[in-house]
C-alpha positions, 0 to 999 in steps of 0.5 A: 456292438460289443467291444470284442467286436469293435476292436476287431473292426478297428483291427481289421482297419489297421493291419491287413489280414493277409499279413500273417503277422497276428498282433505282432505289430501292436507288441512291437510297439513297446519299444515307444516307451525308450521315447519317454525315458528321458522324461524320468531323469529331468523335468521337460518343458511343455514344448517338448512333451507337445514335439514328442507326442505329436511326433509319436501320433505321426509315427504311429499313422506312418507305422500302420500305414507301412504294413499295408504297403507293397511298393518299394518307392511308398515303403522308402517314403515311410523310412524316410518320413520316420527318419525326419520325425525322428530327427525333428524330435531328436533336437528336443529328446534324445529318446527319439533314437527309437524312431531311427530303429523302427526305420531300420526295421521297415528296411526288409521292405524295399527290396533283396537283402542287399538293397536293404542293407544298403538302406540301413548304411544310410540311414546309420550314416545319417545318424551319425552325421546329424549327431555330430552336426547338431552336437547330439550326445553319445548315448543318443548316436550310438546305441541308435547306430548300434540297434538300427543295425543289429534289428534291421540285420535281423529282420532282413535275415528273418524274411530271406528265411520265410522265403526260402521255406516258402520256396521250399514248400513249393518245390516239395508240393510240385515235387510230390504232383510230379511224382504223384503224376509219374506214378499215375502214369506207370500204374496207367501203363501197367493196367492197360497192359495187364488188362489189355492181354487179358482181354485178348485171352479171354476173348479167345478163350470164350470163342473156343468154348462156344465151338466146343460146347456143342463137340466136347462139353468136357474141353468147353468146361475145362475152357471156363473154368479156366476163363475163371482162373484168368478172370480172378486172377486179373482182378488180384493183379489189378488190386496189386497195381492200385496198392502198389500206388498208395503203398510204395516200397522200401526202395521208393520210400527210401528214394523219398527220405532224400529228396525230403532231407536235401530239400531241408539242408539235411544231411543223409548217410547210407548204408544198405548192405541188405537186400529187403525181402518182399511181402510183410517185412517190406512193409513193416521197414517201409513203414518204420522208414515213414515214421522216421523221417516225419518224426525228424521233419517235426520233432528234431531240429537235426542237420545229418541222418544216418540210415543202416539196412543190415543182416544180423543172423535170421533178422534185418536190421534197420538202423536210424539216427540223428544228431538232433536234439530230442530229449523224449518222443511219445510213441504214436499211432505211427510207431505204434504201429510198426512196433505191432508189425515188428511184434507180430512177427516176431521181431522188436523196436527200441527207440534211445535219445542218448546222442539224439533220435535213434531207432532200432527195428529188428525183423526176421527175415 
């Protein structure tokens, strides 16, 4: 076996895979070496070198054990039981503060923000409360205080963040199956429909020639030829309708941008003093409009967007902007694109970062 592949079983054996926190929990482990600072400005007896590291190999047992653990009642055992080789080591160390923060950091797992506040309150309480009973010095009780607080605050806001876009990717999939569904559902109406009348028509039109054929073959022809005509043209209305389900329009896009940005605490302005005409120009906006908003959900860290659609002479403008911080942004394949669209007809695209994202997409009309 090599050692690539031992230390990956080890690995699987002490964090769970699912986890999604990588190695992370081994580079928090740097944090022990505060445990052995003491150990620089004065020699230790043996009896303390022997407390600090069994108290350490008992923390670490206890440390792996906890991120495997889901229940609130076993995870408030792992801080209580660090809290006590924390205060067993403290009387021969005073570096074994690091113990009472890492209780507090496992703090998010016992609950909602509150509970979890709740549990570092009391275990800063009882740091105070057992430095003072046991005469701890200053620089063990407050830094302990201080950084039991500030890690645990940061942690516990740091899950209700990873939730919060949990939820968030959830409601915008479920969203997207609703809309996606709707859309089905509109695009089944409209073909049966289309095709149902069509049908009819045909139908009443092929009995006709056939009573014709042998009376008037020129009124029979003149029948199928326009049986043809309906024939070809319900295919062209039957192709529309699929694309019109992949491809959406200016206004549905646009519809879109917001449900995507409040969905992102993203502010949205808008202004459409434009009516946006049909055929290219609808699909070289719409497709500007897309680049745009993925371009601010990858690229920008933005909490407001504007959105302009104008006339200006022959040509409409649309106008997109952010107060995000975005020094520079390749052009890709997507932007790209609408550039070619703009071009091709004659119209322009600029991009600027001066005061954040901001384009600029000029066609005429």
């Amino acid at each position: 076996m090599s050692s690539q592949s031992m230390w990956l079983k080890i690995h699987h054996k002490l964090l769970p895979q699912d986890s999604g926190q990588g190695y992370l929990p081994y580079v928090l482990l740097v944090y022990m070496w505060f445990l052995f600072i003491p150990f620089f400005f004065y020699a230790p007896p043996l009896s303390t070198w022997l407390i600090t590291l069994i108290g350490a190999g008992c923390f670490l047992v206890i440390y792996f054990w906890t991120h495997w653990q889901h229940d609130v009642r076993r995870n408030l055992l792992s801080i209580m039981l660090i809290c006590v080789i924390g205060s067993v080591v403290a009387l021969e160390n005073t570096g074994a503060s690091v113990f009472f923060v890492y209780a507090s950091a496992f703090a998010f797992k016992v609950g909602p923000p509150k509970t979890a506040m709740l549990v570092i309150g009391v275990i800063v309480s009882y740091v105070g409360g057992y430095a003072y009973l046991n005469s701890l010095s200053w620089y063990f009780t407050y830094p302990t205080m201080f950084f039991s607080t500030v890690i645990g605050g940061i942690n516990i806001y740091q899950t209700e963040i990873n939730r919060k876009n949990r939820l968030l990717k959830l409601s915008q999939e479920e969203l997207s199956k609703v809309a996606a569904m709707a859309e089905r559902e509109r695009i089944a109406r409209d073909l049966h429909d289309l095709i149902g009348h069509t049908l009819s028509m045909i139908t009443m039109k092929t009995q006709l020639a056939n009573k014709l054929i042998d009376k008037d073959i020129e009124r029979a022809k003149k029948e199928l030829k326009e049986l043809e005509t309906i024939s070809r043209e319900t295919l062209s209305d039957v192709r529309d309708a699929v694309t019109g389900f992949k491809n959406r329009d200016f206004t549905s896009e646009l519809a879109n941008a917001k449900v995507v940005f409040q969905n992102a605490d993203i502010a949205l302005n808008t202004d459409m003093r434009a009516q946006v005409p049909k055929g290219e120009v609808n699909k070289t906006l719409t497709l500007a409009l897309r680049e745009m908003v993925t371009n601010v959900m990858r690229h920008s860290n933005a909490s407001e967007c504007t959105i302009n659609l104008f006339e200006e002479g022959d040509d409409i403008v649309l106008s997109f902007s952010d107060n995000g911080k975005v020094e520079s942004l390749t052009m890709g394949n997507g932007l790209k694109g609408v550039q070619e669209r703009a071009e091709s007809c004659g119209g322009s695209l600029r991009l600027t970062f001066e005061h954040g994202y901001q384009l600029i997409l000029r066609v005429p009309v």
